[in-house]
KENU-20149 format. One line per 4 residues: number of its first residue (from 1); for each residue x, y, z of C-alpha. Coordinates in steps of 0.05 Angstrom, whole numbers. Layout:
NUM> X,Y,Z  ... $
//
This chain:
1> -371,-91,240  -427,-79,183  -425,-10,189  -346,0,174 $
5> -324,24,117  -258,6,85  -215,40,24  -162,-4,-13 $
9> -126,22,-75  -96,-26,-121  -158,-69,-100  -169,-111,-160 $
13> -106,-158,-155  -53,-184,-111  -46,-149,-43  -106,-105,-58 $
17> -148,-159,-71  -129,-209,-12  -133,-147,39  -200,-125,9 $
21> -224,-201,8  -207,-208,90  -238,-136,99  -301,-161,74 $
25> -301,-221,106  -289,-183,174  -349,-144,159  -323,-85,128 $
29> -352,-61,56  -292,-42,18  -290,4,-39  -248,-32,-98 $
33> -205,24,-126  -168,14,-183  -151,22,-256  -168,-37,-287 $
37> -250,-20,-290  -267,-95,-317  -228,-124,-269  -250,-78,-207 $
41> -322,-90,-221  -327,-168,-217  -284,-163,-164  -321,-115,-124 $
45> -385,-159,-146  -352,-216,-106  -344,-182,-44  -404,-144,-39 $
49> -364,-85,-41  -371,-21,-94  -319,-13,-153  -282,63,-155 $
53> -248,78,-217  -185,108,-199  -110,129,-226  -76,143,-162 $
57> -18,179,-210  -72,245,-207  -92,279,-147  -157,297,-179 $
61> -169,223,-185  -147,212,-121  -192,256,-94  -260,238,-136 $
65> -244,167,-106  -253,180,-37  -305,234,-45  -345,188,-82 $
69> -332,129,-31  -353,184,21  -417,206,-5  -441,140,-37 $
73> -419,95,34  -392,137,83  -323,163,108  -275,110,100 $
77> -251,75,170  -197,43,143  -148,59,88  -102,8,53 $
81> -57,52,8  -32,-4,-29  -20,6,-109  38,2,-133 $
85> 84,-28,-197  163,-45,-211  201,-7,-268  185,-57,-321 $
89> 127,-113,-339  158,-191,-301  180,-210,-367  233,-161,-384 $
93> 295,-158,-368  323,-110,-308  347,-46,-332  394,-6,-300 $
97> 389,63,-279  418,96,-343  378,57,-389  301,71,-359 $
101> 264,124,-396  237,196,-364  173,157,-370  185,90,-336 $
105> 210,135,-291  153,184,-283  107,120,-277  141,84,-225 $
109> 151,147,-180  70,168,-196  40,109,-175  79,82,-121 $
113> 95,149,-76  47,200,-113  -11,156,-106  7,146,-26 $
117> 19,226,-20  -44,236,-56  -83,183,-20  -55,210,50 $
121> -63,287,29  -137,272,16  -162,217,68  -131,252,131 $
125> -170,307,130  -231,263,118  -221,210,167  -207,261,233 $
129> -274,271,255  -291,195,258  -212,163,274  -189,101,237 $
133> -126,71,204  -83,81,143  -30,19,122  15,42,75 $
137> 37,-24,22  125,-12,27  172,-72,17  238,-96,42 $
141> 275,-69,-11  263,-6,33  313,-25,80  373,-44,27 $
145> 390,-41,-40  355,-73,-100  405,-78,-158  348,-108,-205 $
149> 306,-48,-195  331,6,-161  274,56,-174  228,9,-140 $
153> 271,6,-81  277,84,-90  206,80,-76  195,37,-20 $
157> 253,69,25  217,140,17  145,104,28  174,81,102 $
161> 193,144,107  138,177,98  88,134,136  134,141,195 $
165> 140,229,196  58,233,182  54,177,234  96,225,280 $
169> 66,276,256  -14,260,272  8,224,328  -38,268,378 $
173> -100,248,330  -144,194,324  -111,167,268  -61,112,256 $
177> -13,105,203  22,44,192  67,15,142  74,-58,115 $
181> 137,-90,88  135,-155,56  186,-197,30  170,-229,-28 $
185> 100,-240,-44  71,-282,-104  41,-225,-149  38,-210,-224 $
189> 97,-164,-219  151,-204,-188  198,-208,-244  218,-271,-271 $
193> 301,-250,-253  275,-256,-179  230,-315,-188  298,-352,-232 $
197> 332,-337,-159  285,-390,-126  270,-345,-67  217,-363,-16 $
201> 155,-322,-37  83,-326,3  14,-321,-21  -16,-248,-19 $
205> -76,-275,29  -10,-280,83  10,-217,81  -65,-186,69 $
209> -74,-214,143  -23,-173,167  -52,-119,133  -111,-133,168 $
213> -84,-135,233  -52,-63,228  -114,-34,198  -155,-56,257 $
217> -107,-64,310  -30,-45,293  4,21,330  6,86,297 $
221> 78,93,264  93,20,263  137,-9,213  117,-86,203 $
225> 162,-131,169  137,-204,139  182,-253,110  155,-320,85 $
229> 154,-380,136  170,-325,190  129,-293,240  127,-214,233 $
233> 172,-168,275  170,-94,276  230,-48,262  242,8,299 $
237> 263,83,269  329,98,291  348,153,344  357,213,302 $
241> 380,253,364  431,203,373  449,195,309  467,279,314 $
245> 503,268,362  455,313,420 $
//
């Protein structure tokens, strides 16, 4: 699989970095795209792959990423849309809805569903000549609520959303879209309210092989769920028809 070429963005730690690690290992040369540049680059150094500055909160940036990934290694094959953040750093304390700031706000809702918007808005028209897969990075706190965070959760319902309607909507293409929902994974921004709850958590490289999986194999429009100690089940959209009453 040498000549495959794979795109993850929040690539230098967690998720990102466990996906990109397997992608690599699979054959695939992944560009790293991220923020943090030091970070990125030794990472990217490790897995033979090629750091990509990028702030997925600008569609310009966006865009330079995967032209650049384009022109310096090819069109990418695969497409982990995966960078995202909760409303405050691990170590603070929740905050409820009234108290976050226009800007916590602003950042939460620009990296975690601009940056997949952007990243979809630019790859799709990209990868249709040559097919491939995007996985879209939700969570299960987009299928209830999160009291602790609610824009996070905010977040993750609409990215489901989302990845299901372009699913639908490119479904007569050569191009999946998939999304990933994991329960609680051992990251940098878990915050320490949900760690204090003593909830099972996995490691990222877990749910990076699910990640995996979708990229090379999962349906278009799938909706994967993994829970720690569990195997993964898919969830199915419900009947909107039905739901009208038609």
């Amino acid at each position: 699989m040498t000549d495959k070429i794979g795109l993850v963005t929040g690539a230098a730690t967690g998720i990102g970095a466990a996906v990109s690690r397997q992608l690599s290992d699979a054959g695939v040369r992944v560009a790293v795209c991220d923020i943090n540049h030091e970070q990125g680059q030794q990472f990217a150094k490790e897995i033979s792959g090629k750091f990509i500055l990028c702030d997925v909160r600008r569609c310009e940036a966006v865009e330079a990423a995967v032209n650049e990934c384009a022109e310096s290694m090819g069109v990418p094959d695969y497409a982990h849309l995966n960078a995202g953040v909760m409303t405050v750093p691990a170590d603070h304390r929740y905050l409820g809805v009234e108290e976050v700031s226009i800007e916590q706000y602003r950042r939460i809702v620009g990296i975690n569903m601009d940056g997949v918007f952007f990243g979809l808005k630019t790859l799709l028209p990209r990868m249709r000549a040559k097919g491939g897969a995007i996985t879209i990075t939700a969570s299960i706190a987009g299928f209830g609520p999160l009291p602790i965070d609610p824009l996070y959760g905010m977040s993750k319902h609409g990215m489901i959303g989302l990845g299901r309607a372009v699913a639908e909507a490119n479904k007569d293409s050569n191009i999946r879209v998939n999304v990933i929902c994991p329960g609680m994974v051992d990251t940098a921004i878990i915050p320490d309210a949900l760690r204090a709850l003593e909830m099972k958590s996995m490691p990222p490289r877990e749910i990076a092989a699910e990640v995996v999986d979708l990229l090379f194999q999962g349906q278009n429009g799938e909706v994967r769920v993994k829970l720690p100690d569990r195997p993964s089940f898919r969830v199915e959209p419900p009947d909107l028809r039905a739901l009208a009453g038609e």
